[in-house]
N, C-alpha and C positions, 0 to 999 in steps of 0.2 A: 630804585623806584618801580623799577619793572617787574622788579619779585615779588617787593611789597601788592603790588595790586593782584599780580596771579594768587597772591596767597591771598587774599582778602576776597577774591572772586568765588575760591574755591570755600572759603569759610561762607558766605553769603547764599550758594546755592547748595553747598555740601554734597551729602552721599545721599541719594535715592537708591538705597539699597539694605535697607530692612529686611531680612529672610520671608517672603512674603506667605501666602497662610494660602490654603485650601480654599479661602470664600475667596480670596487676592489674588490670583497665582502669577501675576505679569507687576514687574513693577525697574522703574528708571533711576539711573541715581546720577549725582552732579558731586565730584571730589576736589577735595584742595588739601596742600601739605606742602612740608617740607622733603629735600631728595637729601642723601647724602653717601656720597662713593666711599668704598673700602675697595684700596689698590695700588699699587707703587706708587702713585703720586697721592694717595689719599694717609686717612687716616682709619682706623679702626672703628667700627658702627658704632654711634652714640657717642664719637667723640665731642668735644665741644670749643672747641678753638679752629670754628673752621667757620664761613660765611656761610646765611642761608641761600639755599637755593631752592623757589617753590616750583610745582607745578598743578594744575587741577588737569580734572577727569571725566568720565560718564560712563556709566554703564547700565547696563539691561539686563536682568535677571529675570530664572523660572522656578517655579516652586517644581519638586519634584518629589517630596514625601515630606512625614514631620520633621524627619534629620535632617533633609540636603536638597541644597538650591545649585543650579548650575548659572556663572553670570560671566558675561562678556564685559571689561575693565579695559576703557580706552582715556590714554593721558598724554600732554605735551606741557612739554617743562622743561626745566634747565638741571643742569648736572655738572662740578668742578671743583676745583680743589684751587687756594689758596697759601702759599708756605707761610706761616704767624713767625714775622721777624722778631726775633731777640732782640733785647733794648739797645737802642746805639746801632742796627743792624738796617738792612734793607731785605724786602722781601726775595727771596731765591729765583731768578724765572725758572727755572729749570721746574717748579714746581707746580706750574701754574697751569691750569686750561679749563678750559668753559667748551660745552658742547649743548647743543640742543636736542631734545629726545624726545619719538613721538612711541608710543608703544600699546601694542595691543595683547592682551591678556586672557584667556580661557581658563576659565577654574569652575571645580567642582569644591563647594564648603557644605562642612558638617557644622549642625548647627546641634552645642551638646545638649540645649537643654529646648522643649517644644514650644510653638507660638503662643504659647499662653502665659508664658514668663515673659514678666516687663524686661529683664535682666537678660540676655540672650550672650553667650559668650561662644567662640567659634572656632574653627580651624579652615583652612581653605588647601588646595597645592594645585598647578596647573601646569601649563607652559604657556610663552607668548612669542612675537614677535617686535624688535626695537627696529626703528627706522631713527639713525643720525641726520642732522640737516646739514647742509653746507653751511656754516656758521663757525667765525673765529678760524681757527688754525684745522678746522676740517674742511676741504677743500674740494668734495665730495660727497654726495649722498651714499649711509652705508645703511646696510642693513646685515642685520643676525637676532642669535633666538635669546629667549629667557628659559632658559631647562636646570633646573627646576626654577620656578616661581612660586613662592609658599608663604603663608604667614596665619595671622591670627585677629582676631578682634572681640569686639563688645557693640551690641546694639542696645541702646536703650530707646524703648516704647516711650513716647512723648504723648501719642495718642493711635487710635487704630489706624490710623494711615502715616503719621509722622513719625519715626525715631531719629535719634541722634546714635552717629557711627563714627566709631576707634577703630583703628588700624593700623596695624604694622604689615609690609611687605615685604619679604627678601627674592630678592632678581639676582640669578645667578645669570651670565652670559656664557656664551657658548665660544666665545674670542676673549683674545687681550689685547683689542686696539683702541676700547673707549677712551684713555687718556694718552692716547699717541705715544706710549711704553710699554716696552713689551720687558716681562718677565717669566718667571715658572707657571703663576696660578692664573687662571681665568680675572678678567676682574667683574665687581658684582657691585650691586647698590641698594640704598633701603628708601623704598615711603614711608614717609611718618602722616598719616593721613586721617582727616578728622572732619566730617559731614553731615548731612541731612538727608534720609530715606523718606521715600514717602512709596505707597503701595497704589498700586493702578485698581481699579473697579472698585464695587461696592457692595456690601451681605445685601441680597435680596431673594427672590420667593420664586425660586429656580423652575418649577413646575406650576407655581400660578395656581397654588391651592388655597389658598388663602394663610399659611401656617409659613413663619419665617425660617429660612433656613434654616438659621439656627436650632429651634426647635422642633425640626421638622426629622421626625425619625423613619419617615421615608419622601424622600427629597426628588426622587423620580419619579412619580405619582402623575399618569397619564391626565392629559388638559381634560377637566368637566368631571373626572370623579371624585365623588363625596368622599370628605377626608372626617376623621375628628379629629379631635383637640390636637392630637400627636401627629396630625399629618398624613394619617397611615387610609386608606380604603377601609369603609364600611363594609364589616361582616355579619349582618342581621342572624345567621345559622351557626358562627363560633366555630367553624371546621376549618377555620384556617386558609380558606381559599376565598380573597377578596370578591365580594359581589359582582364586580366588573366585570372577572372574570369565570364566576361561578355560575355553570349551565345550567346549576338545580341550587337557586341562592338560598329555597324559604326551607331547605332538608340538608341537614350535615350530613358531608361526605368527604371524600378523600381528594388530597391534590391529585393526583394520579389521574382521575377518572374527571377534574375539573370542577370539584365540588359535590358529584353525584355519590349517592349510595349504592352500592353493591352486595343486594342480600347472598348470591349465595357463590359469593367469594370465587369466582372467576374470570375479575380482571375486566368484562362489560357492566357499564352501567346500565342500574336496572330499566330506565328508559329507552338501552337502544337493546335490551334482552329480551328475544322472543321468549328464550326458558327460565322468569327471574329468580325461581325457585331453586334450579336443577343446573349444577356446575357444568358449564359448556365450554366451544372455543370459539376465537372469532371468527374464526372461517363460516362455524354454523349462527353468527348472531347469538352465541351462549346458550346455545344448545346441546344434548348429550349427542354422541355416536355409539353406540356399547358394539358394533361390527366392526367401523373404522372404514363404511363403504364412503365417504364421505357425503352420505342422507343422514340428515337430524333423525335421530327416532321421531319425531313429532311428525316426521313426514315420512318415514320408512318402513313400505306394505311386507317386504322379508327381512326383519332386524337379525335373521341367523347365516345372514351371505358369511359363503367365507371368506379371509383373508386374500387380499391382491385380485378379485374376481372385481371384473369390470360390470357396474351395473347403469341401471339408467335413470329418469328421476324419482319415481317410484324406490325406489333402492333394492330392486332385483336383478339378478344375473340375467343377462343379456342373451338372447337365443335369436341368433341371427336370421335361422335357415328354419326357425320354428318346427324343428323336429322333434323338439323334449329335452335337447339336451343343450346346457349352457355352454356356450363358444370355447370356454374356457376347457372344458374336460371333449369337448366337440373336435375331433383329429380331424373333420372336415366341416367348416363354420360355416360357410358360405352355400355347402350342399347337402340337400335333407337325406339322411340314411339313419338308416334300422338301429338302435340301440346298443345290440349284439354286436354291428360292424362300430362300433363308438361313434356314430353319425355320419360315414360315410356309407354313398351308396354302392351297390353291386351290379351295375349293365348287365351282366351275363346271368346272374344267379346264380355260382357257381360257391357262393360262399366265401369269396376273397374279395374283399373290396379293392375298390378301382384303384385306389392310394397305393394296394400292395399288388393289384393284379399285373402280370407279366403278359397275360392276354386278356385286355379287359373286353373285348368282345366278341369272345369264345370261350365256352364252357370248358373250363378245365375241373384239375383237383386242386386241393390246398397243400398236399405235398410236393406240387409240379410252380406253387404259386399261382395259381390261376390256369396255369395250360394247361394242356390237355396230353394224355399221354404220347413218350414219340413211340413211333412203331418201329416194332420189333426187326422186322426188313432191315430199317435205315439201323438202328442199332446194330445188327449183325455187320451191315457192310462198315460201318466207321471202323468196325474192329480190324476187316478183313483189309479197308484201306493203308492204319497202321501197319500192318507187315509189308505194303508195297510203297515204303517211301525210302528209297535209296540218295544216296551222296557220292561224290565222289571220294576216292581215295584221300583217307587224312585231310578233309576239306567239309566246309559247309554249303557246299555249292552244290541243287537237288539235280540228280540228275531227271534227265530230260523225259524218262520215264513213267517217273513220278508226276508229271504233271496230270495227266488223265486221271490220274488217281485223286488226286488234289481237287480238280475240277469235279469230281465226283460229291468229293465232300463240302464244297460251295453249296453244289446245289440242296443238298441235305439240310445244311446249315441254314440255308435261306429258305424251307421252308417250315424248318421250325426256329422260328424267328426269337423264343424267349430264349433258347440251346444257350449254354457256354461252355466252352469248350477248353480243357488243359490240353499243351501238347509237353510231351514229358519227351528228354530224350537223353540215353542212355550209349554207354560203351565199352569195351572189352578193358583186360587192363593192363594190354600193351603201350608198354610209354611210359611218360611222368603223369602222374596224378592229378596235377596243376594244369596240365596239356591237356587230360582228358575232359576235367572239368568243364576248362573253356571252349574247348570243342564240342562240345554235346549241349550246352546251351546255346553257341552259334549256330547249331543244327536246327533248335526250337524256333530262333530268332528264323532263322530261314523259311521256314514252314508259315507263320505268324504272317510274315509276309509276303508269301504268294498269296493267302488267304485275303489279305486285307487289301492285294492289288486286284482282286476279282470282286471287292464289293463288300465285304465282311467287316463288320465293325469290329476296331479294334481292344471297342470295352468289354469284349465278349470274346476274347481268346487271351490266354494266360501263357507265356513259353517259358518252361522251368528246364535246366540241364543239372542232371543228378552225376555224369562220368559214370566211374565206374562202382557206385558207390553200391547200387541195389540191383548184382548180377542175380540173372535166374537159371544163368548154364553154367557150367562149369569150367573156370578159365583156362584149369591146364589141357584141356583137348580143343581142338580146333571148332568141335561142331559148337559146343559150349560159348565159345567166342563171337561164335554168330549168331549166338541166341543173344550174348548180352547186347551184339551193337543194334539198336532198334532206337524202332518210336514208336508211345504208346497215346490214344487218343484217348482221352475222358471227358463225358461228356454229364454238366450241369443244370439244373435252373435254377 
């Protein structure tokens, strides 16, 4: 009696589950049917010598395209096997058990042919989950999976929201305890199931244009604009850019530009184009530049500036120091000088600008860079110093001599202040070569640095050691020897 009414419940409220539509897309179902095991105590699916056993269900489904609906399939029901005694026999216990099953189901179905066929025939496959009751000879709540879960059906359109729904299930289990025997194979079971779908909402005028969905071939159509017959936004100007949103509705124009026209084809429309004539960018408002100073020609008093010259709004090169000459070719921007000097100026007038003069305030020459001649005196004695700077023996340690001499040429130095100075130092070619070298520039380094402990800047003395590379005496006699070991001073600006 207990099955009889499950199965009758599930015929009464059936399947709410019609593959539902695009204007639908949410819809509930109610299932009933018959179960039937295939398993060591069963028989083979669709056998028929075996007692019913119903269960009904529900589920909830989503439209997901014209193919395929995804639906959540929940059922409680009975599930068991009966042994069909032979005549004059008694039924086997051995083959007997009843359990209760509640089970939850996930599947994705393809639906082969689209909502527009009354006829709807299908495929489904999923997984689920089975929960056993404590019921009969289960003695415990179990649970385990349905991997794979799969079958097939037929919906048929009763009306747009009603069908009637066929189906077959196959539930494979993931164990072999459902009938308290264990063998080789998993055991698995079928619904034969057979209901009423009905589809949740209802076609209506999505955007409140007045034009029903259905017919409505544009179905997004912002609230309060003027639609026609089709649904679509009024376009009084036929350029393809709805009035609503066209910024120039009563003149065909381009989407691009919002409905405006564009005479002379560069990308502004001729409403926001100061030049609507003359192809521009938008940087200028659609204006030309033929310099590239970034001034429209419409506004630029020197349209021949050259390239990268920084101009101002006028669109001429820039002259900082207003001497004639633009900053850019100007070697001093910020101070006004003579043409000849490229804009810087000359303190002294000596014809070297301050930029390159070494004495910018004293008259020098331009082959001294600005200074002024040294004198002849101090020339002779720098010479006369070089021949009185001695060392020690095989050392670069000056001797003590030398230092009055040194101190000599301080003061020289310091008062012609642009002077630079080589010290060159030289030596015989007793020894290794390698020895000599490094000693004759220790010698330089030595000099370098008394000089620059008396006050001498050291960006203005250079110490090079040449050994014995550029003798001027002749090495195989002694006097010759002594002519190479030296130091020579040379003096620069």
């Amino acid at each position: 009696m207990k099955k009889t009414i499950l199965l009758c419940a599930g015929l009464l409220i059936a399947c709410f589950t019609k593959s539902q539509t695009q204007d639908r897309k949410w819809n509930i179902g109610f299932h009933g049917g018959l179960t039937q095991f295939n398993g060591e105590r069963g028989h083979n699916f669709y056998a028929m010598d075996q007692a019913a056993y119903g269960f009904a269900g529900f589920s909830i489904s989503r439209y997901l395209g014209r193919h395929f609906d995804a639906s959540l399939f929940l059922t409680r029901g009975e599930l068991g096997n009966v042994d069909q005694p032979t005549q004059g026999s008694l039924p086997n216990p051995n083959n007997y058990f009843l359990i209760r099953l509640n089970t939850a189901n996930l599947v994705l179905r393809y639906n082969i042919l689209s909502d527009r066929y009354i006829l709807r025939p299908y495929l489904y496959a999923g997984a689920g989950v089975i929960m056993t009751e404590k019921y009969q000879s289960v003695k415990n709540e179990r649970y385990n999976y349905a991997l794979p879960s799969f079958g097939g059906g037929l919906n048929i359109r009763i009306s747009p929201v009603v069908s009637l729904q066929l189906q077959e299930s196959f539930m494979y289990t993931t164990t072999d305890d459902m009938s308290g025997f264990l063998d080789a194979d998993n055991d698995s079971y079928l619904y034969h199931t057979v209901g009423l779908t009905f589809n949740l909402g209802k076609k209506k005028d999505q955007d409140k244009d007045g034009v029903a969905d259905r017919n409505d071939n544009c179905p997004n159509t912002p609230a309060g604009v003027m639609v026609d017959k089709n649904g679509c936004p009024l376009d009084k100007d036929f350029d393809g850019v709805a009035d609503y949103i066209d910024d120039c509705p009563a003149v065909a124009g381009t989407a691009a530009l919002k409905g405006c026209p564009d005479k002379d084809g560069d990308g502004i429309a001729d409403k926001d184009d100061r030049c609507p004539d003359i192809a521009g960018t938008v940087a200028l408002k659609g204006c030309a530049d033929a310099d590239k100073d970034g001034v429209a020609d419409l506004d630029d008093k020197c349209p021949d500036t050259k390239a990268g010259y920084i101009v101002d709004a006028t669109g001429c090169a820039i002259d900082t120091d207003k001497d004639g000459l633009v900053d850019e070719e100007d070697l001093c921007p910020t101070a006004t000088g003579p043409l000849a000097l490229k804009g810087c100026p000359d303190s002294d007038g000596d014809g070297v600008s301050d930029l390159n003069d070494r004495c910018p305030n004293v008259k020098g020459t331009i082959e001294n860079k600005g200074c002024p001649e040294m004198a002849k005196a101090d020339i002779q004695k720098i010479t006369l110093i070089a021949s009185k700077i001695f060392f020690e023996t095989n050392s670069a340690k000056l001797k003590a001599i030398s230092n009055a001499q040194l101190d000599g040429l301080v003061d020289i130095l310091k008062r012609n202040d642009a002077v630079n100075l080589t010290i060159e130092g030289y030596t015989d070619n007793v020894g290794d070569d390698a020895y000599n070298m490094k000693l004759s520039q220790e010698r330089t380094e030595s000099v370098k640095q008394y000089l620059e402990s008396k006050g001498v800047s050291g960006t203005r003395l250079t110490a090079v050691g040449y050994g014995e590379t550029r003798p001027i005496g002749d090495n195989t006699k002694a006097t010759g020897r002594s002519q190479n070991r030296r130091v020579e001073l040379k003096t620069a600006f």
